[in-house]
Every structure is written in structure tokens, then in C-alpha cells.
N, C-alpha and C positions, 0 to 999 in steps of 0.2 A: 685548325678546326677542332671544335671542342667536340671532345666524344660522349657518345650517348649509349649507356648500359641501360637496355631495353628490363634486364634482368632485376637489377636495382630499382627500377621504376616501379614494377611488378608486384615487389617487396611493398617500398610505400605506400600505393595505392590498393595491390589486390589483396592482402591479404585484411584491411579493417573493408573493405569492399564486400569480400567472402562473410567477414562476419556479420557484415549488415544482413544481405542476404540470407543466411544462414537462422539466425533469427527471426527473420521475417518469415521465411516460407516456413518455420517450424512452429513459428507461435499463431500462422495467419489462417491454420488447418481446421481450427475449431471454436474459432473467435466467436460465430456467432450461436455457438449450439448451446451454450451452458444459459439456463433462466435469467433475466437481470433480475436481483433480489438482491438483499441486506441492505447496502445505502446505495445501491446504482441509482433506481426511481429517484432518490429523493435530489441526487445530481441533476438527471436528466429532467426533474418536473421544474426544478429551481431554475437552473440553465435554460430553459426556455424564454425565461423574464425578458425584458428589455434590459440593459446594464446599471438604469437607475433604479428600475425594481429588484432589481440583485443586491445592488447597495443597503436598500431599505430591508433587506429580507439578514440583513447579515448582522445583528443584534444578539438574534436568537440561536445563529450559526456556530459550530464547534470548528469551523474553518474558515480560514482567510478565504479571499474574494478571486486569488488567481485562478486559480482551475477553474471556476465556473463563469467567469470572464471569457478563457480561451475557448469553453466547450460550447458556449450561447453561440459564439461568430464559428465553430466546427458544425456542431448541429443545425445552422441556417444554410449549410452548405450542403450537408450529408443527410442529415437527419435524423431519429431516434429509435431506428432500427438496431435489434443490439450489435451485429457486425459493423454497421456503420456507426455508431454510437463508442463503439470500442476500441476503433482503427485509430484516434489518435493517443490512445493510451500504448497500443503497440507500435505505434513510431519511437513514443517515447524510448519504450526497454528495448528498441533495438539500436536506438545511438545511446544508449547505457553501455551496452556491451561493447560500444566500439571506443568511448571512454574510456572504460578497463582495461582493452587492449592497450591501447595509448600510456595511461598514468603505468601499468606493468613494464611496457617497453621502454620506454623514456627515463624510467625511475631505476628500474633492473636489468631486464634484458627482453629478447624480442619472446621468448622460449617463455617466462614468466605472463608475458604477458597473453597472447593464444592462448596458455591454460587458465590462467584467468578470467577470463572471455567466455570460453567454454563450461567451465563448471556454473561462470551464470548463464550461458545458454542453457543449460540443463538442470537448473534448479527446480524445480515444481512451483518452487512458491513465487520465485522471479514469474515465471510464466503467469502463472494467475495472477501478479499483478500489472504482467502486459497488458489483460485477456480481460479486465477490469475496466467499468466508463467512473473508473475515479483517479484521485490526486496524486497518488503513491507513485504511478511509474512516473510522473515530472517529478516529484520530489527528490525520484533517485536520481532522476537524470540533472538536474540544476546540483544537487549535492556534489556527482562528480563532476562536473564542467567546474565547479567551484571550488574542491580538491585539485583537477589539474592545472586552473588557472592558479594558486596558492604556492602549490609545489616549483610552478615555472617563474611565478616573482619573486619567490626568496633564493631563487640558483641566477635569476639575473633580472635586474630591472628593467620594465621598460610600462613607458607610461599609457600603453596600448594596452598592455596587460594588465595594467593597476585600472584601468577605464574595466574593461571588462570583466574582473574580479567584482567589482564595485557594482554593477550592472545586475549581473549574475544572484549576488547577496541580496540584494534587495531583490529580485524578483522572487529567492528562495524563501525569505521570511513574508513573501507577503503567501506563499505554495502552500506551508503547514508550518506549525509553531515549533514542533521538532526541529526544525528549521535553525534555533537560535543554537544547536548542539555544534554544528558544520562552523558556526562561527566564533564559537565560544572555544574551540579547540585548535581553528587555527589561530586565537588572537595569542590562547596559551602556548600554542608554539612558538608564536613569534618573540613575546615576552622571556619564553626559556634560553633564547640563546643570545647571547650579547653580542656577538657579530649582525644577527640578521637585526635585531632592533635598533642596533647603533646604525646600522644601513638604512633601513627604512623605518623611523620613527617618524619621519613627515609623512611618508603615502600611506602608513595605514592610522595614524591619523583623521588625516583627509577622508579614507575608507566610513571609519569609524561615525565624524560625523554626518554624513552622508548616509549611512544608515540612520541615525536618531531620527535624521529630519524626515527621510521616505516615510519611518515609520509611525511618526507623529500622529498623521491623522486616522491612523488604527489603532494608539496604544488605548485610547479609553476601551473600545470594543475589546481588549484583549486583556486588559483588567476586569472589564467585568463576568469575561468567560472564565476567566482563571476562578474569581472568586463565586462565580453558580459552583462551579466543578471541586470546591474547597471542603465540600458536605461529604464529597464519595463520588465514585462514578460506579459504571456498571460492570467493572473489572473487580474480580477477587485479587487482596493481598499476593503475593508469587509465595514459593515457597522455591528450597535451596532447588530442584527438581526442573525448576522455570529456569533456571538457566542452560544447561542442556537441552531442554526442550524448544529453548530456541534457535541455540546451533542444527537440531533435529530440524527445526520447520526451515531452514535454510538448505539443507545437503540433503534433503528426499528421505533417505532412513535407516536407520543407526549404524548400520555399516558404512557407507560413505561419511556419516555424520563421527564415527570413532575412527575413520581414515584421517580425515580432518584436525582432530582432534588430537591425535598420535603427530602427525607432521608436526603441528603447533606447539607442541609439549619438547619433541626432540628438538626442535628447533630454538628452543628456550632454554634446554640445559645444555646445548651447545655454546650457546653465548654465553651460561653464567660461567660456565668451563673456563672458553678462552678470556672472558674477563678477568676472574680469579687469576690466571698467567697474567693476565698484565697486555693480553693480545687482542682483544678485541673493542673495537668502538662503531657503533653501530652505524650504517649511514642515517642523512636526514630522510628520506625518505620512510626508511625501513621505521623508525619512530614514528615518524607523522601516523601512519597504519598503524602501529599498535596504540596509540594515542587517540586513535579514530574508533578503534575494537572496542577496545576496553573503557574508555573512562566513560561515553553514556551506556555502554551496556551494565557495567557495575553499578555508578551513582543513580539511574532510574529503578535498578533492581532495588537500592536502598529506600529510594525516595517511592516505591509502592507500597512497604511497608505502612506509609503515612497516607498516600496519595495514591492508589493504582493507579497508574499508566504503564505499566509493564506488559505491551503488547508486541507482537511481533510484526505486524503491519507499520505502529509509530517509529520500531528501533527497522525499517527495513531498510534504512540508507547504512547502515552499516555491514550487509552483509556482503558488498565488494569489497572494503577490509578484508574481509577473513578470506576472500576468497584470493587476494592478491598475495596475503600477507602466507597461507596456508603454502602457494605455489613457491615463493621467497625461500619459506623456508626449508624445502627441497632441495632447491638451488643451494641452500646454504651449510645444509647438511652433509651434501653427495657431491663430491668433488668430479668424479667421474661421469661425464658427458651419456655415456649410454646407460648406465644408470637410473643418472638423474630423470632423463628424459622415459627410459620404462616407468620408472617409479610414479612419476606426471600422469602417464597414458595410463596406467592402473587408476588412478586417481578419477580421471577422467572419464574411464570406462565406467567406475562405482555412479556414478552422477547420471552416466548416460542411461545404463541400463536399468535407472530407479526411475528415469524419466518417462513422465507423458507431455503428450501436446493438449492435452484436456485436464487438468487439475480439476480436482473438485468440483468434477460434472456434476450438474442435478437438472432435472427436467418438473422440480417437484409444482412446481405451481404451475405451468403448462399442464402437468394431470389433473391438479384440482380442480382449474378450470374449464378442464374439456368435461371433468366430471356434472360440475356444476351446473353445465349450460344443458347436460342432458337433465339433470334432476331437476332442476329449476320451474317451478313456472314463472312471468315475468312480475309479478305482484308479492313473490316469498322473500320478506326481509332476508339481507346474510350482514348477520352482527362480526365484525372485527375486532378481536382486542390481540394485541394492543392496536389503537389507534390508528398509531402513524403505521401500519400495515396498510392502511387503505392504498398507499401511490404504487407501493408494487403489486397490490392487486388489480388495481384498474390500469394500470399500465399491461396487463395480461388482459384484463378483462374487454375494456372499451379502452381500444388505444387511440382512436380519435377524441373522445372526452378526456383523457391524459393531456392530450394536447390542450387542451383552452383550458389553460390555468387559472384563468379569471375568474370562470365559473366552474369550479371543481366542486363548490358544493350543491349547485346544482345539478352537476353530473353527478353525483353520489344519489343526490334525494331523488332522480331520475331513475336508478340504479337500482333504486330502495336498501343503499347501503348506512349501514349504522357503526360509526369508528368508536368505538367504547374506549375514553382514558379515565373515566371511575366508575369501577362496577358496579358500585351502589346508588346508580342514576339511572340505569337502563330502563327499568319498564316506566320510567314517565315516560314511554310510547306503548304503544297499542299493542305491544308482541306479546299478551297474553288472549289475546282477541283473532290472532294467527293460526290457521292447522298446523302452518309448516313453518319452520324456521331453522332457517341455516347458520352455525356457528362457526367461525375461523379461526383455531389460536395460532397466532405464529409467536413463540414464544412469551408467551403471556404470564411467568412468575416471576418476572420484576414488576409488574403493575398489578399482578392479581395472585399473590404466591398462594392466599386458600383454596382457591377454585371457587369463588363467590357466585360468580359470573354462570359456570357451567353447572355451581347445585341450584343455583336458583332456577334454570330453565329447565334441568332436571326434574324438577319439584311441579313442574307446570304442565309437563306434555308425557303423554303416557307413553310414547316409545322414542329410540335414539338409535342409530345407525352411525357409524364409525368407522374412517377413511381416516390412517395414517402416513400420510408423502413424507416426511422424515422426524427425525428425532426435536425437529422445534413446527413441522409444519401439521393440524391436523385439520379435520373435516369432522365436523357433528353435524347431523340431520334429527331435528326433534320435530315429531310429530303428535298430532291427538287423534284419537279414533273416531271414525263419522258417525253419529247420535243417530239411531233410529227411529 
């Protein structure tokens, strides 16, 4: 009779169990409190389409078609309530975390892995990008399913795993273009070692074209977004500062982020030590991670020089790298079990006690608009610049009009809403024929950096009132005095 160690069992399953849960009830506490603002609207107003008008809409898109593929068939089920709008982005980052666990266990040990797990439970900016109705938490989550299938076909093949690595890739580049980073670095690894390429030079092959062909019929759409985005985008150059500041936006704040930072350094003049002896060779895995770290977070640092994309949202599939490879090197440092394992829980604690379950609350446009609807009468233009601010304002404003995307500009001109993207068009309407007129900028000095817009209405209405909701959101109310 074959025995059954209930203990063991417990292991396997409860503990990536615990940390599903654990993520879940910690990130599902404030999911729906924070505004949807920045690009959520313009997710959830596109996501509405049918999947052929999603197709036609993706020309002018800075993103491949996945996500809004999976969110149109989420949102007919749930709807576009932000909690519910948000819930499958937090499924997402809580099987991330359980990934982590997994590629740390499997690769290292069980102890690497739990702390691994944990410091991205506890990241801030992991969390907001649970707590997000965008791409990023799939992104990270396809990136490691894609790392851990990688890692498990070059330690043994098996053609279930080459299916599903292949699966995986292709659904990642179709998720975000960063995307090509995940692939580009395992092909580099595979290519660096002449055991695994003489092993599998047919299956990643096979891999290989199997990607050309999925992505065929996107490459035109992806050349022509490459070369709009060839002029500049709306990221500033980085300077030496942005790299720091990225490990910052990953570990909460600067002390957990120089905790980090200190492991990773010791742990590197450890190796160059026992190299120099002639003792040390690093495993595969332990490379794969710092191959994964380093070469897009340096080469994109370079390549914004020319091109900014040095963002911390596009480089976010790397910060389980550091967070694996941080735990590693603990492990690798501290030979001594109780130690090690304090040294981890300190680490841990830094992360936890930096943490919130609400990142980057704002409630700013919920006040503008409770504002608005007091001040308002139904006939007072409210001019928007920039433009494409309109979807998350009527998504706060009329969220049934949000909903019929067909006639969104008749919901607007219903609204008597005015999207301004050149300022030097505006009064070919009536708005100097207006008593009242309400101004919106939400970040309005990449379309308007003189302030055109707001001296010209200035110049028009004899008084102005002034409601600041945050450092890009504000309110003007221009008025004229009633003639006697």
C-alpha cells in the first residue's frame, strides 16, 4: 500500500494556494475605489466594440489587440463598473505571484521562492498594476508562464512544453510589443550555450517560425506604429537618475529599494570573488535572471537616449527578475540557514511595511465632477483639452452615453461637450456668445504648452474661478457680468 504524506501534499498545493489568496484578498480591498483615469476609458470605451470593430480601430492603436479582445468577452459578462472592470486584471497579478513562487522553487529553493512571491505581493506598483482595467498585469503574467515554460524545456524536453511555450509567445507578442524582450533573450540564451542549442535546434526552430507566421498579419500594423512613434513620443530622454528610479518604483521606497540594491551588489562581488579562485560557475537559471534584469533594462535605457520608451509600466515584466534574483542572492551570500532566512524576513518586512493596498488613490475627477454638476446649468459648454480627455470624463460624467460608442459624438454634443486638439480652432463655435463656460485641462502642455487656449478665454470673460483636483487635473469657470 502506497503511503500518503498528507504533510507533503500541503506543501505542493497549500502553500502557491496561500499565495493566490493572499494576493487576492490584499489587492481585492480597494479595487474599485481609485477613479478609472489615464488610459483605463479609453480600454474600456474601445473594449466595448464588437471584435471586428476592435480590429478596424487598431491602426491608430499603440497596442496589439489581446487585451482588448479578452476585456470586450470580460466586460459582456461583468461590465464596466470599475471593480468589475478591474477584477480580471487582479486575477491576472495574483497567478503572477504564484509563477514567482514556482520559477524561485523549481529553479532555487522553496525559501527563494515564498520570498520572492512576497516582495511582489508587496510591491506598490505590482499592486496598481493588479488594480488597473489595462494590459500590464497579462503582460507579466504571459512573460512568466513564458520564463517558466523556457526554463523547464532547456533542463528537459518534452513536446508539451515546446506546444505550450510556443502558445504562450505568441499570445505575449500579440499582449504588448515589449513583448519581443521575453523572446529575444530567451532565443539569446539558447544560442549562448552549445549543449542546449545542439539539443534543441529543431524545437526552437519550429518555435521560431511559428512566431513569423502568428505574427504576420500584425507586422504591417506594427511597422507603421513603430515608424508614427520614430518623431518622439511623450517621454522625456532618462537621465543616469532613471535607473534607480526605477528599481525605486518597484520596492516602495528607498530603503527597501537600497535593501535590494545592497543584496544585488553583495551578491555580485561574491561571484566575481569566487570566480577569480577558479570556484565558481553560475547555474542556468541564476543567468537566465540576470539576462532577464539587465540587458532590457540597460539597452532601453540606451535606446531612450534616441527614442524614449524608458518607462516603468513597458520595463514592468522585469521586476520578478530582481525580485527572484535579489532573494538568490541572499541565498547565495549566507550560508547559514537562520541567517539567511532573518535576512529574507527583514527584506520582506522593508516591502511590507512600505505597502498599501490602494496605490495611487485619487478620487480627482469624481470631485470635479460632483463639482460640476452643482455648478453647471444644462446648456454651459465644458471645453476639454486635451481632447482625448473626453472618455474619461464621460465615463464619470454620463456613463450610460459611455456605453454607446457608436454615438459618442452625439453624447458629447448632447452634453454640450467640446474636445479641443488645436487650440487655435476653438471659438469657430459660439463660446464667446456664452455667460458661463467651463474649462477642463487635464494635462494640457503637450497639445497646448503656451496656454493659447486659457488666455484666450481669459481675454473674453470678465471673471474666473479655480478648482485644482491634482497637479495635471484642473477646473476653470469663466464668467461675464450680467449687463444692466
Amino acid at each position: 500500500m502506497k503511503l500518503f504524506k498528507p504533510s507533503q501534499r500541503w506543501v505542493e498545493w497549500g502553500i502557491p494556494a496561500a499565495i493566490l489568496l493572499l494576493n487576492i484578498i490584499y489587492k481585492i480591498l480597494f479595487l474599485g475605489a481609485r477613479d478609472i483615469t489615464i488610459d483605463e476609458p479609453f480600454t474600456l470605451f474601445y473594449s466595448q466594440m464588437p471584435w471586428r470593430d476592435i480590429f478596424h480601430m487598431l491602426p491608430g492603436e499603440n497596442n496589439p489587440p489581446l487585451h482588448f479582445l479578452l476585456m470586450h468577452a470580460w466586460i459582456q459578462l461583468v461590465g464596466i463598473e470599475p471593480f468589475q472592470a478591474r477584477l480580471l486584471s487582479l486575477i491576472f497579478g495574483a497567478c503572477s505571484a504564484v509563477l514567482i513562487y514556482l520559477i524561485g522553487t523549481r529553479s532555487f529553493s522553496r525559501t527563494v521562492g515564498i520570498s520572492a512571491a512576497l516582495l511582489f505581493t508587496f510591491s506598490n506598483f505590482n499592486t496598481y498594476i493588479a488594480q488597473e482595467a489595462r494590459v500590464y498585469s497579462l503582460f507579466v503574467l504571459l512573460s512568466l508562464i513564458s520564463v517558466f515554460l523556457f526554463l523547464k524545456l532547456i533542463k528537459e524536453f518534452r513536446s508539451k512544453t515546446l506546444i505550450l511555450l510556443i502558445v504562450t509567445n505568441i499570445l505575449l507578442i500579440y499582449a504588448h510589443f515589449f513583448a519581443f524582450w521575453i523572446i529575444f533573450i530567451e532565443y539569446l540564451f539558447f544560442l549562448s550555450f552549445r549543449d542546449i542549442h545542439t539539443r534543441l535546434i529543431k524545437p526552437f526552430a519550429i518555435m521560431a517560425g511559428a512566431l513569423v507566421v502568428a505574427f504576420l498579419p500584425y507586422l504591417t500594423i506594427f511597422i507603421e506604429r513603430f515608424l508614427s512613434s520614430s518623431g518622439g513620443t511623450w517621454l522625456e530622454p532618462p537621465t543616469i537618475s532613471s535607473l534607480y528610479n526605477l528599481l525605486w518604483k518597484f520596492c516602495n521606497q528607498p530603503v527597501p529599494t537600497v535593501m535590494v540594491i545592497l543584496v544585488l551588489l553583495l551578491g555580485l562581488g561574491r561571484y566575481v570573488f569566487l570566480r577569480l579562485k577558479g570556484n565558481a560557475i553560475p547555474d542556468r537559471p541564476t543567468q537566465f535572471l540576470i539576462l532577464w534584469f539587465l540587458l532590457p533594462t540597460l539597452l532601453t535605457f540606451v535606446l531612450s537616449f534616441f527614442l524614449p520608451v524608458f518607462y516603468e509600466k513597458y520595463l514592468v515584466f522585469i521586476a520578478p527578475a530582481i525580485y527572484i534574483l535579489a532573494c538568490k542572492s541572499v541565498e547565495f551570500i549566507v550560508h547559514k540557514k537562520s541567517v539567511r532566512i532573518g535576512i529574507l524576513l527583514v527584506l520582506i518586512t522593508g516591502f511590507a511595511v512600505t505597502s498599501t493596498p490602494k496605490p495611487y488613490y485619487s478620487r480627482s475627477v469624481t470631485s470635479m465632477v460632483n463639482d460640476l454638476k452643482v455648478l453647471r446649468n444644462p446648456n454651459d459648454p465644458i471645453v476639454i483639452i486635451p481632447g482625448y480627455y473626453d472618455k474619461t470624463f464621460l465615463y464619470h460624467y454620463d456613463r450610460e452615453g459611455f456605453k454607446k460608442y457608436l454615438k459618442v459624438d452625439e453624447t458629447e454634443q448632447n452634453n454640450n461637450l467640446l474636445p479641443v486638439y488645436d487650440p487655435t480652432t476653438i471659438f469657430a463655435s459660439d463660446l464667446l456668445g456664452c455667460n458661463k463656460v467651463f474649462l477642463i485641462e487635464a494635462g494640457s502642455q503637450y497639445m497646448d504648452p503656451s496656454g493659447l487656449l486659457f488666455r484666450q478665454l481669459n481675454a473674453h470673460f470678465d471673471s474666473i474661478q479655480t478648482v485644482e483636483y491634482s497637479e495635471v487635473l484642473k477646473l476653470y469657470l469663466f464668467q461675464k457680468k450680467n449687463k444692466k
